[in-house]
N, C-alpha and C positions, 0 to 999 in steps of 0.2 A: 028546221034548218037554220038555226043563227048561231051567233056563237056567245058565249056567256063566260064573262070574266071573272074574278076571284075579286075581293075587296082592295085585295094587298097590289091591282093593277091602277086603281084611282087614285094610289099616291102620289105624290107634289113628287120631282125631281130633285137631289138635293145637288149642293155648291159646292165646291171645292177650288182650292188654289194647288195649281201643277210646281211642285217642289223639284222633283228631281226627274228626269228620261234616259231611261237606258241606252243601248246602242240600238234597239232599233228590232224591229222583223226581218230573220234572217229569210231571204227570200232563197227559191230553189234553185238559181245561178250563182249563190254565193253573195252575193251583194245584203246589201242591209236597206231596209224602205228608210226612207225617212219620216220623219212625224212631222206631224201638220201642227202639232202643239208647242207650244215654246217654256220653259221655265218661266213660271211668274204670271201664265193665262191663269185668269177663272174659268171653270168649267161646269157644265151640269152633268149630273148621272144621274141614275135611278137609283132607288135608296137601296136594292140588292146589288150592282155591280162590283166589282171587286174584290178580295180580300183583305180584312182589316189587321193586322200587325200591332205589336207594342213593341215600340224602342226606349229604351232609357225612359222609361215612364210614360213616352207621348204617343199618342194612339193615332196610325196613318192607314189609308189605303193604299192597298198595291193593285193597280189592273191596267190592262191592255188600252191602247185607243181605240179602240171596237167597242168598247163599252164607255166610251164618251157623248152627249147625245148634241152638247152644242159648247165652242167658247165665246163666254158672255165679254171680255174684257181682257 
């Protein structure tokens, strides 16, 4: 009766710097939530969160704040 993790669950959290935010979660009265993050927070995720992208060479993640776990700064 316990539960037992995968290796890929012990990993470090990785860092990131919040570049850009969209408009926001469309909520189901229309309105938009606001984000609790700002342009220019550090942030932590887990090293699968997101979708990684290449722009003009440079390699970003795109995800949700739901898959933010803390801002450090």
């Amino acid at each position: 009766g316990g539960i037992v993790l995968p290796d890929s669950a012990k990993e470090k959290p990785r860092q990131g710097k919040v570049l850009s935010l969209g408009d926001g979660k469309l909520l189901p009265n229309g309105t938009r939530q606001a984000f609790m993050v700002k342009e220019g927070d550090k942030v932590l995720f887990t090293s699968w969160a997101g979708n990684e992208v290449k722009i003009d060479g440079d390699d970003f993640l795109i995800m949700t704040e739901d898959d933010l776990l803390a801002v450090v700064g």
